[in-house]
ROPAGU-435455 format. One record per residue (C-alpha): chain; x, y, z. Coordinates in nm, 2 decimals. Layout:
# ROPAGU-435455
[rec 'A'; [X; Y; Z]]
...
//
This chain:
# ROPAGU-435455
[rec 'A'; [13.38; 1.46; 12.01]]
[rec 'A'; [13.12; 1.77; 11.91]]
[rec 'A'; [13.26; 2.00; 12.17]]
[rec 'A'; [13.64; 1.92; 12.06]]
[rec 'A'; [13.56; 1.99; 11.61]]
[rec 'A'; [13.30; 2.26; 11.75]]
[rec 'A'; [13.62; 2.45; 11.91]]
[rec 'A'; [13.85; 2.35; 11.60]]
[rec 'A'; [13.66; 2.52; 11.31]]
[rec 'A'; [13.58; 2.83; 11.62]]
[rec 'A'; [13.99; 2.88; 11.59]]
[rec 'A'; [13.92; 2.88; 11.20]]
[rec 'A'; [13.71; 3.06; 11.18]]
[rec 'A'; [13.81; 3.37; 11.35]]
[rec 'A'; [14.12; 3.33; 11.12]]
[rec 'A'; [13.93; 3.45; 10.82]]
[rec 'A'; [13.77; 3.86; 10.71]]
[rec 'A'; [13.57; 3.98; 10.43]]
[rec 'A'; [13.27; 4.18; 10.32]]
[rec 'A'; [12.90; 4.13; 10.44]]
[rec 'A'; [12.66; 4.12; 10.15]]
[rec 'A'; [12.27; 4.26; 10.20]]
[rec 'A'; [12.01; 4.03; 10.24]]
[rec 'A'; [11.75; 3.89; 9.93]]
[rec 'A'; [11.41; 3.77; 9.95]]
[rec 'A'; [11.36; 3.47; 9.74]]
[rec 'A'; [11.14; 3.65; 9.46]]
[rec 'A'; [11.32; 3.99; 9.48]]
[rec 'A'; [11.37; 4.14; 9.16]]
[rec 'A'; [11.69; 4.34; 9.00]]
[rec 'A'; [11.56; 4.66; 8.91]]
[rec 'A'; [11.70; 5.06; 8.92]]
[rec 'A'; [11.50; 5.12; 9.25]]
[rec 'A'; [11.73; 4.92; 9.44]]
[rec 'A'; [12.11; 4.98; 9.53]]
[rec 'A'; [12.19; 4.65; 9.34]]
[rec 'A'; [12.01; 4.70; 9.05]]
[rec 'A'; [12.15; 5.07; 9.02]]
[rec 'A'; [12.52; 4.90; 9.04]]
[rec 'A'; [12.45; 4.69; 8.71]]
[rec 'A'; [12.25; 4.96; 8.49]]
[rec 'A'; [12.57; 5.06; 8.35]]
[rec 'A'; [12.64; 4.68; 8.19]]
[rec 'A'; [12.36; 4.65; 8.00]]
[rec 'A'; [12.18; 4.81; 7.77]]
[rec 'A'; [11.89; 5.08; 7.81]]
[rec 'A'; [11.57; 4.83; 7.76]]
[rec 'A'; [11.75; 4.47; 7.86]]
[rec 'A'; [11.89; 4.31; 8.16]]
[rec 'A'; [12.05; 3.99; 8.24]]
[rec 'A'; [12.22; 3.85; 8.52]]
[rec 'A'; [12.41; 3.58; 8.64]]
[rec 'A'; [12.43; 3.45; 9.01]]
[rec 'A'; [12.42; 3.15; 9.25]]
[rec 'A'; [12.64; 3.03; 9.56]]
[rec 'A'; [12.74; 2.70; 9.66]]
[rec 'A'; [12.73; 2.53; 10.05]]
[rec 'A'; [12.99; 2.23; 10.14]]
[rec 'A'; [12.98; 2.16; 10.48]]
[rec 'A'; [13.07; 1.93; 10.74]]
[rec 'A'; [12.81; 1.78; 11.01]]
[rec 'A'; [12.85; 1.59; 11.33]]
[rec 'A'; [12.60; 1.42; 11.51]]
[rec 'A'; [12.58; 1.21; 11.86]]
[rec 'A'; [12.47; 0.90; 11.71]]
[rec 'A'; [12.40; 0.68; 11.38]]
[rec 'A'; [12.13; 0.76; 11.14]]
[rec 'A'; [11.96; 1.07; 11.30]]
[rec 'A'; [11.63; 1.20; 11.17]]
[rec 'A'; [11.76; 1.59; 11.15]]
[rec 'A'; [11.63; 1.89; 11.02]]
[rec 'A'; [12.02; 2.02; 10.97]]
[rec 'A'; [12.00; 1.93; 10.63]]
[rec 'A'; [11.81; 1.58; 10.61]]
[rec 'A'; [11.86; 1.28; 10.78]]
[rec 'A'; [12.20; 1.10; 10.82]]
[rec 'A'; [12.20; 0.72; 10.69]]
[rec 'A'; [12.14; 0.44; 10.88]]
[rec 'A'; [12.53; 0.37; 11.00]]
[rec 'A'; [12.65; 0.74; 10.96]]
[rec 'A'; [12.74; 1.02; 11.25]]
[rec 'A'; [12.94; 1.28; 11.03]]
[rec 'A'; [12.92; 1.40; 10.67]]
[rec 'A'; [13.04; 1.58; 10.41]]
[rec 'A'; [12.76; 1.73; 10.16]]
[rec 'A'; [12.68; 1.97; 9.91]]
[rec 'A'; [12.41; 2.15; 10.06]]
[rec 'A'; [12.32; 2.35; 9.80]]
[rec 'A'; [12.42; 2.45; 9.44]]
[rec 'A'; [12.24; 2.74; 9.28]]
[rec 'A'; [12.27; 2.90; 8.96]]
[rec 'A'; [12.00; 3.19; 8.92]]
[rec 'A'; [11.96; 3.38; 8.56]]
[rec 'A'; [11.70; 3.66; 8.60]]
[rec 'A'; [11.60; 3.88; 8.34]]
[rec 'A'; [11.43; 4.24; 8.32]]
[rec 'A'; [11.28; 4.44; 8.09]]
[rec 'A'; [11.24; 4.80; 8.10]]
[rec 'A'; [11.06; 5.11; 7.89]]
[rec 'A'; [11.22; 5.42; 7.79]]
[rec 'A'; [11.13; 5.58; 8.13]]
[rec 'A'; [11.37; 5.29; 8.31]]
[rec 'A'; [11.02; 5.15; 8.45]]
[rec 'A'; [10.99; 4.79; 8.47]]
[rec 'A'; [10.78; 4.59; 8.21]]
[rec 'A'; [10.85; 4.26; 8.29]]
[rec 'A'; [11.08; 3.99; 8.50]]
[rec 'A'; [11.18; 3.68; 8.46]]
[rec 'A'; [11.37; 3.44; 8.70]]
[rec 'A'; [11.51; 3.06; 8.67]]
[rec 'A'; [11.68; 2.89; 8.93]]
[rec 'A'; [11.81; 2.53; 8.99]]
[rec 'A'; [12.03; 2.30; 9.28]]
[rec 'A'; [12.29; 2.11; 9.20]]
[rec 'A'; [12.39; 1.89; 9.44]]
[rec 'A'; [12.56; 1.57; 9.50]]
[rec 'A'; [12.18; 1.39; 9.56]]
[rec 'A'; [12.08; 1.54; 9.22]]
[rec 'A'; [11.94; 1.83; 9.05]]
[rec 'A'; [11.62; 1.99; 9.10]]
[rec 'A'; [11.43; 2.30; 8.97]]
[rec 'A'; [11.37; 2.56; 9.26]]
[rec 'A'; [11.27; 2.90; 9.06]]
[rec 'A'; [11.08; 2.95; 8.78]]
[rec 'A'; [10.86; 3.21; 8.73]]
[rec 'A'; [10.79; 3.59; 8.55]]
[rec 'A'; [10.63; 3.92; 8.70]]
[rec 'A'; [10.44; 4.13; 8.47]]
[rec 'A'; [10.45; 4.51; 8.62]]
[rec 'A'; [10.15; 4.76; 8.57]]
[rec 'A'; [10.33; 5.16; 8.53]]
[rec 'A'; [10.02; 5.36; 8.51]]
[rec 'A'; [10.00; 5.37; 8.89]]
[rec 'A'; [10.30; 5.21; 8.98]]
[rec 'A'; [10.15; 5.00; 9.26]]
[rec 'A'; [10.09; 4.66; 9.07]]
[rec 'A'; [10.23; 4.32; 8.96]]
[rec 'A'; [10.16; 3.99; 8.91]]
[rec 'A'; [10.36; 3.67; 8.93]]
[rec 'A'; [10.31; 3.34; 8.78]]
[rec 'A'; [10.54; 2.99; 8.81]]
[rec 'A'; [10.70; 2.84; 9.03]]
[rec 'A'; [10.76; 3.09; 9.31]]
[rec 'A'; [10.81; 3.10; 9.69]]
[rec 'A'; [10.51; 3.13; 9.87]]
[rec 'A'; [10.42; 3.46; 10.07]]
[rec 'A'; [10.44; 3.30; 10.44]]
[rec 'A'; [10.60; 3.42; 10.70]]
[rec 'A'; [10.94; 3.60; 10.69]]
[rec 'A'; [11.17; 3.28; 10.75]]
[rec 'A'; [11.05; 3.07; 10.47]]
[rec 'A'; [11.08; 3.36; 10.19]]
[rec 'A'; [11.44; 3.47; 10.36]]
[rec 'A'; [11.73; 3.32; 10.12]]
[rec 'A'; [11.94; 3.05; 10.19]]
[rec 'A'; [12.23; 3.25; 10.08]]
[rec 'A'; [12.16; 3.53; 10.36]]
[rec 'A'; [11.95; 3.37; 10.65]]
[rec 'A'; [12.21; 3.31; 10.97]]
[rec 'A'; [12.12; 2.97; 11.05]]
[rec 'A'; [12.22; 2.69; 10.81]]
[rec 'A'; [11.86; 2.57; 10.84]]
[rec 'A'; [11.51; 2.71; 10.87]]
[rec 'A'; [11.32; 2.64; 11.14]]
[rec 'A'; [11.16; 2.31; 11.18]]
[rec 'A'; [10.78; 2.49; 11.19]]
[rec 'A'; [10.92; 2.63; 10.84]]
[rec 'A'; [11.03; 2.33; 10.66]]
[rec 'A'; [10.73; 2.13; 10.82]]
[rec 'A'; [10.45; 2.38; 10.65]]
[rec 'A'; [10.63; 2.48; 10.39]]
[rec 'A'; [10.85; 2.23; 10.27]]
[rec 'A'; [11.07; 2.33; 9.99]]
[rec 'A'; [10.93; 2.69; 10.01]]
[rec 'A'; [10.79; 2.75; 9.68]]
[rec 'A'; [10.50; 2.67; 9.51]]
[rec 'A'; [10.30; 2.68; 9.13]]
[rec 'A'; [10.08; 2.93; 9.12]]
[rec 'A'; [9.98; 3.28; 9.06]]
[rec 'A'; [10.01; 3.57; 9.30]]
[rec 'A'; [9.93; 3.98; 9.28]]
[rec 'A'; [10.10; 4.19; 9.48]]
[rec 'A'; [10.04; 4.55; 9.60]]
[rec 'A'; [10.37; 4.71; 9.60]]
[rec 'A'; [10.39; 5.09; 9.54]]
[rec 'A'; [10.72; 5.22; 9.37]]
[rec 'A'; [10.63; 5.58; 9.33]]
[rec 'A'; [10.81; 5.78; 9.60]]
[rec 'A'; [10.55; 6.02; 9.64]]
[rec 'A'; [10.28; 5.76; 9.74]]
[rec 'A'; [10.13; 5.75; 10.03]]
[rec 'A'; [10.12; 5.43; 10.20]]
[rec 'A'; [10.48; 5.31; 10.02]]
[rec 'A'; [10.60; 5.13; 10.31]]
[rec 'A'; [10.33; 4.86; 10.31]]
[rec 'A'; [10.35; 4.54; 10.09]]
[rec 'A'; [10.05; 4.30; 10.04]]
[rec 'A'; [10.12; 3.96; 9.85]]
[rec 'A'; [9.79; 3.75; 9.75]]
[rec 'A'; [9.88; 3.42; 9.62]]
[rec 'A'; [9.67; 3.09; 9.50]]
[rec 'A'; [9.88; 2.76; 9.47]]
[rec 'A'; [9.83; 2.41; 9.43]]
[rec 'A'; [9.86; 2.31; 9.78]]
[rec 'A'; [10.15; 2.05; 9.83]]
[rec 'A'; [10.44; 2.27; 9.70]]
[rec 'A'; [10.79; 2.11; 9.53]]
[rec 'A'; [10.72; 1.78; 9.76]]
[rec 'A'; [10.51; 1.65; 9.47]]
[rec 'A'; [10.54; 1.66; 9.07]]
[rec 'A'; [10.17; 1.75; 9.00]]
[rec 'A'; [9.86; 1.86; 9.19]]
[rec 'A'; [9.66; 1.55; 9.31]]
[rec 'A'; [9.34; 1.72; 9.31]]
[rec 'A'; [9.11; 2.04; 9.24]]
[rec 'A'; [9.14; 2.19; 9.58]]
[rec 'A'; [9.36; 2.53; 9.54]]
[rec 'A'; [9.51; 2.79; 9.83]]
[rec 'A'; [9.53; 3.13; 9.93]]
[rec 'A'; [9.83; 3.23; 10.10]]
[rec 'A'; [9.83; 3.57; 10.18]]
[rec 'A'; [10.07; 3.87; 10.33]]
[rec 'A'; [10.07; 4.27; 10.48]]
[rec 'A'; [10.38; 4.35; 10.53]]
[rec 'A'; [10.53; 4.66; 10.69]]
[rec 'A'; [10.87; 4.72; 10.54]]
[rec 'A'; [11.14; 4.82; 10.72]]
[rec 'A'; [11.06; 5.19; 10.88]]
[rec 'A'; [11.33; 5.41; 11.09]]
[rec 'A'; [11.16; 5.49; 11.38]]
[rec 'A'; [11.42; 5.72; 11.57]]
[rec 'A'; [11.72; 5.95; 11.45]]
[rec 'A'; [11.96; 5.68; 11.57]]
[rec 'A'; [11.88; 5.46; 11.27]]
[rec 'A'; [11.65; 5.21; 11.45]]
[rec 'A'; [11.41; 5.01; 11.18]]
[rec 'A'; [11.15; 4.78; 11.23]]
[rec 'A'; [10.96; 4.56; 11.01]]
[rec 'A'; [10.67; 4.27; 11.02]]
[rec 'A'; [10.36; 4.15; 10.92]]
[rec 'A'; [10.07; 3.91; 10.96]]
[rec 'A'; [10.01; 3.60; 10.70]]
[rec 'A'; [9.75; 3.37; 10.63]]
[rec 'A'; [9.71; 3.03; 10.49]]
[rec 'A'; [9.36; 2.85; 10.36]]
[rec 'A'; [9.39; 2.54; 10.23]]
[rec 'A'; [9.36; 2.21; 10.22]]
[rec 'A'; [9.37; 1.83; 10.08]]
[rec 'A'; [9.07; 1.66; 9.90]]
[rec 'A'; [8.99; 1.34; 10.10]]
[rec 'A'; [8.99; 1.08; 9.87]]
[rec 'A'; [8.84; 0.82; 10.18]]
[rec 'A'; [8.61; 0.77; 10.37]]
[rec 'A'; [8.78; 0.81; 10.69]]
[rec 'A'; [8.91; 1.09; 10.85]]
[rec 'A'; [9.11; 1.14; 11.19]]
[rec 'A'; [9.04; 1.40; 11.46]]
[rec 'A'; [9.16; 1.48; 11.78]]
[rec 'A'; [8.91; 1.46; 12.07]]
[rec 'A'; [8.98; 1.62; 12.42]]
[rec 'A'; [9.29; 1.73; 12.56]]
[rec 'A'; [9.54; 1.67; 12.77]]
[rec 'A'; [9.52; 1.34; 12.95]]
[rec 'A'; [9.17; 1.31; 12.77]]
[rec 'A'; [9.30; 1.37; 12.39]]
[rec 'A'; [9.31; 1.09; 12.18]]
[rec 'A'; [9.28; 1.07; 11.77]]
[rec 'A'; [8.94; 0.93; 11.71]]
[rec 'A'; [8.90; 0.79; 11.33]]
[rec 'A'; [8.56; 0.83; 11.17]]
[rec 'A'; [8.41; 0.64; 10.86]]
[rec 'A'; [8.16; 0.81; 10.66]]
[rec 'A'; [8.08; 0.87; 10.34]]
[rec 'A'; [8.02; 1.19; 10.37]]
[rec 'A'; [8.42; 1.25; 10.44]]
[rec 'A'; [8.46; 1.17; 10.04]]
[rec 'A'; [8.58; 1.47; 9.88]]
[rec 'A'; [8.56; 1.67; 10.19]]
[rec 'A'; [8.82; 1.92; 10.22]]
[rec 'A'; [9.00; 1.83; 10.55]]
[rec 'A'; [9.17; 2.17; 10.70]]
[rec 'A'; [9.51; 2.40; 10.62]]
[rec 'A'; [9.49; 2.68; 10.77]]
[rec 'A'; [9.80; 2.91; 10.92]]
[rec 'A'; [9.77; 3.24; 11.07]]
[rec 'A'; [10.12; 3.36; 11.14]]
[rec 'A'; [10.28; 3.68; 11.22]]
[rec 'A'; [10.61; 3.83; 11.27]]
[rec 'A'; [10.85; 4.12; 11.33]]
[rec 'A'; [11.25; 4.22; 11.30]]
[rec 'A'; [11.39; 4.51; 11.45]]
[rec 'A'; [11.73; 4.64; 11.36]]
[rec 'A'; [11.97; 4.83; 11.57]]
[rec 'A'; [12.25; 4.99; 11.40]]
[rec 'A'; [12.58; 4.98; 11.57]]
[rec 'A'; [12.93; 5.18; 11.54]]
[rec 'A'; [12.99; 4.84; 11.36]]
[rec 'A'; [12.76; 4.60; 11.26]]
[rec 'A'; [12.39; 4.54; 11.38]]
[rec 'A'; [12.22; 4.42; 11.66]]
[rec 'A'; [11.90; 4.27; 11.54]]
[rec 'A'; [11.59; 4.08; 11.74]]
[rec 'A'; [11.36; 3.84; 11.46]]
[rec 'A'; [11.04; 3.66; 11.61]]
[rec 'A'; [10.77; 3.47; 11.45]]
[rec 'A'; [10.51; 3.27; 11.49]]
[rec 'A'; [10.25; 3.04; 11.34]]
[rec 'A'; [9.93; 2.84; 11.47]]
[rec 'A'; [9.65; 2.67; 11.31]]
[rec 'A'; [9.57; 2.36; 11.16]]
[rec 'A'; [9.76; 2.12; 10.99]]
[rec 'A'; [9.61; 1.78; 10.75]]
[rec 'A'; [9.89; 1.50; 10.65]]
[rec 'A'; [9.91; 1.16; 10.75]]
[rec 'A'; [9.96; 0.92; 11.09]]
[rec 'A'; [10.32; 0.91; 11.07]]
[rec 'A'; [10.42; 1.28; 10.95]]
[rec 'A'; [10.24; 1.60; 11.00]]
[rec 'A'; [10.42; 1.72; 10.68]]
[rec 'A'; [10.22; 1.79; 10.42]]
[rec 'A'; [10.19; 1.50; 10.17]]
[rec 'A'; [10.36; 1.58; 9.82]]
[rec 'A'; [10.18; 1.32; 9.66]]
[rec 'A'; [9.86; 1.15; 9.78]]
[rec 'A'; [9.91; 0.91; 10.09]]
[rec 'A'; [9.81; 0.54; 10.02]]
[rec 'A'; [9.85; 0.23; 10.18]]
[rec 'A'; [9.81; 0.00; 9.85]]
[rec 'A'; [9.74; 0.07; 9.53]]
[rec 'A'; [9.40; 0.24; 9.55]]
[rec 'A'; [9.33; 0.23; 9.91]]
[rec 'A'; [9.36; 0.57; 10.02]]
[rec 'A'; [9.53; 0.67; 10.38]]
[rec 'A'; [9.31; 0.81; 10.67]]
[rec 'A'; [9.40; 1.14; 10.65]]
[rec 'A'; [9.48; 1.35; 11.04]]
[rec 'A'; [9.43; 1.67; 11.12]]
[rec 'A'; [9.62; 1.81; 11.41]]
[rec 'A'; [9.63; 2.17; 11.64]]
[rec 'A'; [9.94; 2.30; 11.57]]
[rec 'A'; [10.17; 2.60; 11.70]]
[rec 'A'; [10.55; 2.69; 11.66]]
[rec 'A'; [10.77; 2.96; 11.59]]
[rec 'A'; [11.13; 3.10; 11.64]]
[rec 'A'; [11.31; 3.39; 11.76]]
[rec 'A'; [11.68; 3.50; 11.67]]
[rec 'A'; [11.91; 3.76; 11.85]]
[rec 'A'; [12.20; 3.86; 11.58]]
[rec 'A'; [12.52; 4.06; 11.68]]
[rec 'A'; [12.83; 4.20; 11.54]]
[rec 'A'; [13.11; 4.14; 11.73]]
[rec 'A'; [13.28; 4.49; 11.70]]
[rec 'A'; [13.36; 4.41; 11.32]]
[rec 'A'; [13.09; 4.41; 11.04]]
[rec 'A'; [13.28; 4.06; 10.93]]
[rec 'A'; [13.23; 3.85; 11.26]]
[rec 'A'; [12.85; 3.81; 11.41]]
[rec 'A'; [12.72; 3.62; 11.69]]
[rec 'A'; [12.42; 3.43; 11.58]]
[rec 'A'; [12.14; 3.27; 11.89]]
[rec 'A'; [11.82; 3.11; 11.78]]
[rec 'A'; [11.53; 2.96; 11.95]]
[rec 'A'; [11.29; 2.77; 11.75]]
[rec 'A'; [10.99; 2.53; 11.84]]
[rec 'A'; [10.75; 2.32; 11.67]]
[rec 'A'; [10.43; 2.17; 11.85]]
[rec 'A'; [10.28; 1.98; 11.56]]
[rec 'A'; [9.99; 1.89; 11.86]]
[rec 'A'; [9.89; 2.12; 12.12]]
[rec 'A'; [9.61; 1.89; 12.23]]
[rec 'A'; [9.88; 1.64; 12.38]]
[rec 'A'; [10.16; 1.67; 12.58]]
[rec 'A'; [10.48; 1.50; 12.73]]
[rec 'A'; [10.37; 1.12; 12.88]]
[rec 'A'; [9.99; 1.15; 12.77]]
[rec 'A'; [10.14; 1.06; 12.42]]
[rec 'A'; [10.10; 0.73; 12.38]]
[rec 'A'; [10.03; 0.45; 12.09]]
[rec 'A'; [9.76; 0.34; 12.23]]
[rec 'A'; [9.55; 0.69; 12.21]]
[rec 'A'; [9.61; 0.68; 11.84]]
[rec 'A'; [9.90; 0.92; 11.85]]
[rec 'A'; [10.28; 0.84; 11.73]]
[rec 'A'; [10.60; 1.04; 11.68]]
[rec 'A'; [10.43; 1.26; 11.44]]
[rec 'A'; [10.28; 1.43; 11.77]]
[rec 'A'; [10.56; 1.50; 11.94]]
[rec 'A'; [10.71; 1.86; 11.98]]
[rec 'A'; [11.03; 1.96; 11.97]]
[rec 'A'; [11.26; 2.30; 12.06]]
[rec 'A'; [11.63; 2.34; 11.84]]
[rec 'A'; [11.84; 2.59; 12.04]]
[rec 'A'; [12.08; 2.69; 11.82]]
[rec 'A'; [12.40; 2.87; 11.83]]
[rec 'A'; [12.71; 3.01; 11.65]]
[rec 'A'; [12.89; 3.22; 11.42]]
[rec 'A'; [12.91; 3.40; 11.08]]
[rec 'A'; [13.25; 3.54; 10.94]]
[rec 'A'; [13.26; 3.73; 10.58]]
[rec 'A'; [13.62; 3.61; 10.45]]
[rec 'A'; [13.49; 3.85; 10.16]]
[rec 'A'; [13.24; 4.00; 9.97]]
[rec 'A'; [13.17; 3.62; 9.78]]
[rec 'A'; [13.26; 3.43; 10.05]]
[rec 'A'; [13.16; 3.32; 10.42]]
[rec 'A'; [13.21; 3.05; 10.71]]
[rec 'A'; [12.93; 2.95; 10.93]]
[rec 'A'; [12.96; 2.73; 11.22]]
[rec 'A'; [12.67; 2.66; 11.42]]
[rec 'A'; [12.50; 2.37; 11.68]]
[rec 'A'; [12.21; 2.29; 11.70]]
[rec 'A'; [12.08; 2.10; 12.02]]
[rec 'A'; [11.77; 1.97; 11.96]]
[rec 'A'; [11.53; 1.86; 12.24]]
[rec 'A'; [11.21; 1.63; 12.20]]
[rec 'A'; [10.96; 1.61; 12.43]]
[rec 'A'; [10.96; 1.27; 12.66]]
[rec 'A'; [10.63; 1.04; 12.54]]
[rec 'A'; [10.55; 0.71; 12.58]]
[rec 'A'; [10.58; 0.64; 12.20]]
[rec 'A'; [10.88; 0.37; 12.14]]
[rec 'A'; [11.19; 0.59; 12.09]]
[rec 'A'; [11.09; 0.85; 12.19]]
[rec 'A'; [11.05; 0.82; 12.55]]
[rec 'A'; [11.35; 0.99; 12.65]]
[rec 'A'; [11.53; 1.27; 12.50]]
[rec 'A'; [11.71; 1.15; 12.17]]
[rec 'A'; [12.08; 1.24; 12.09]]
[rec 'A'; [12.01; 1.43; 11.79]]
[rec 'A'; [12.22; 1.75; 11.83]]
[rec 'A'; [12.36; 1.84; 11.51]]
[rec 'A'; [12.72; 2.03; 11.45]]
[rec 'A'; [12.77; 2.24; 11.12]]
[rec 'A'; [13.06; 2.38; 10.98]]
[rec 'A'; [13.01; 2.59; 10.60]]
[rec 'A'; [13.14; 2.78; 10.32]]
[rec 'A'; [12.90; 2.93; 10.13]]
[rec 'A'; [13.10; 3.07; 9.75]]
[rec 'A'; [12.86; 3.33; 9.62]]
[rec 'A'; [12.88; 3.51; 9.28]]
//
């Protein structure tokens, strides 16, 4: 039934043309240095600036079997195979300032989703820019945190419906309260112009909770290289490396480890007073890297990234916890730390139009590299939260114009075999997505 509605909305789609809008990085700003912000000088007056935007994202979705756990979009209910949903409704107001020299003074940025599940704040935060030396600003609010490239990509732009399963595992939600300097120079003239360095500290648990649940605080850092033409035939390549040091505040006594490998691992909990208050281990080291190849029309462009580390959450999830786990009132959960790895990697074509591109991704998330395949097992102490899993995805993007676009894509998603009930064979969890994303 997939194959047949994939093929349908593929004779659709084709049917359609338009325009293809640049990307935007979740806390980009609207100022005269870029080609947007240079568009809308002339509406507003010399020293203010206000602007209006947001997009909307109804789709369709088809799965193989009732009430799949996905991460296309959340999980489907308990008796449900297909869907139509409002992915997302954003409405963005941002705001600038400027002196009489044009330079930016200060920013401001709110954003909220409006969707059929409810409505939720997702941006809210202001930047504060230095103009002596032109390399300095600081951000405060509710923000997207500097990790990675996939996580700060927008919804509205990135190719895939979804982020990766890595990236909504470590960072669910994206954004974060906190504060966060960044080194970015705006001077033509300066030397190192081309490098970026966010340094960021946050509460820890992101949008997943309503309030910090205790005093522990992380840095999330990033160096960015940003995008640099490296031959006369318009090649440019970007990247960076990213690091995450955090972690959650064990309010037990107990804490769960991993011991051994292999055949040998197995989760071994310890009680100890001593684990009160101990700060049991976040930390990501990631890196990644895009390169863009222009073409007579269109792009061809290669994106890869990784992450590894260490990750603290719970028995059942290795998500981090948006509010404090317990298992009754006042008897807090054990609290696991796992060895983690994943990443993804994208190859992105134009199909000889600027309008139609080919979109291939490849992502993986190994929330466990100390077990594998049948050594997962119950009775080691492990469950499904140990289980990897690798989404091949592919499809295609069409521009019907400059404010609108129609994305179909599949996702097959495939799950390690373990000896943990329901999961000992690969489940049918592949995941069909047709779009329409209305941008303004």
């Amino acid at each position: 039934m997939i194959k047949k509605i994939t093929l349908c909305f593929c004779l659709v789609l084709v049917a359609f043309a338009g325009d293809v809008s640049a990307q935007r990085f979740l806390t980009d700003m609207m100022d005269t240095t870029t080609p947007q912000g240079k568009g809308l000088y002339p509406i507003f007056n010399e020293h203010d600036r206000m602007r209006f935007g947001g997009y909307m994202q109804p789709q369709f979705q088809a799965t193989g079997s009732n009430g799949v756990k996905s991460f296309e979009g959340g999980d489907f209910a308990p008796n449900s195979s297909n869907r139509f949903m409002l992915r997302r409704g954003r409405i963005r107001i941002d705001y600038s300032h400027f002196n009489s020299d044009r330079q930016p003074l200060a920013f401001f940025a709110f954003q909220f989703d409006g969707t059929e599940r409810g409505v939720a704040i997702r941006d809210f935060w202001g930047r504060f820019f230095e103009n002596k030396y032109q390399f300095f600003a600081v951000t405060a609010g509710m923000f997207a945190r500097p990790m990675g490239f996939e996580v700060n990509l927008s919804s509205s732009d990135r190719e895939s419906p979804e982020r990766g399963r890595m990236s909504q595992t470590l960072m669910k939600t994206e954004r974060d309260i906190g504060v966060m300097f960044t080194f970015d120079p705006r001077k033509k003239s300066f030397p190192i112009k081309w490098l970026k360095a966010d340094l960021g500290i946050f509460n820890g648990q992101g949008l997943s909770g309503t309030t910090d649940y205790d005093n522990h605080k992380d840095l999330i850092g990033r160096i960015s290289m940003k995008p640099w033409k490296i031959n006369k035939a318009g090649w440019k390549l970007s990247a960076s490396v990213s690091g995450y040091l955090g972690g959650i505040t064990n309010q037990g006594q107990t804490w769960a480890q991993v011991q051994g490998s292999g055949a040998n691992a197995r989760f071994v909990i310890d009680t100890n007073a001593n684990h009160f208050n101990q700060i049991t281990p976040r930390r990501y080291y990631g890196a990644d890297i895009q390169l863009r190849i222009p073409n007579h029309k269109g792009a061809t462009e290669f994106r890869a990234e990784t992450i590894r580390g260490q990750q603290t959450a719970t028995f059942a999830s290795s998500e981090t916890p948006g509010v404090y786990p317990v298992s009754s009132p006042g008897t807090p959960q054990t609290l696991y730390t796992r060895n983690f790895a994943g990443g993804y990697i994208y190859f992105l074509q134009h199909l000889g139009t600027d309008r139609l591109q080919l979109v291939l991704k490849y992502d993986w998330y190994d929330p466990n590299t100390n077990v594998k395949g049948t050594d997962i097992t119950a009775a080691k102490g492990f469950s499904a939260a140990d289980v990897r899993y690798d989404t091949f995805g592919g499809g295609f993007v069409y521009m019907i114009n400059a404010h609108v676009k129609s994305t179909i894509y599949y996702a097959q998603v495939m799950n390690e075999k373990t000896q943990i009930a329901g999961l000992t064979d690969d489940v049918n969890d592949n995941v069909f997505t047709w779009r329409l994303q209305y941008r303004f």
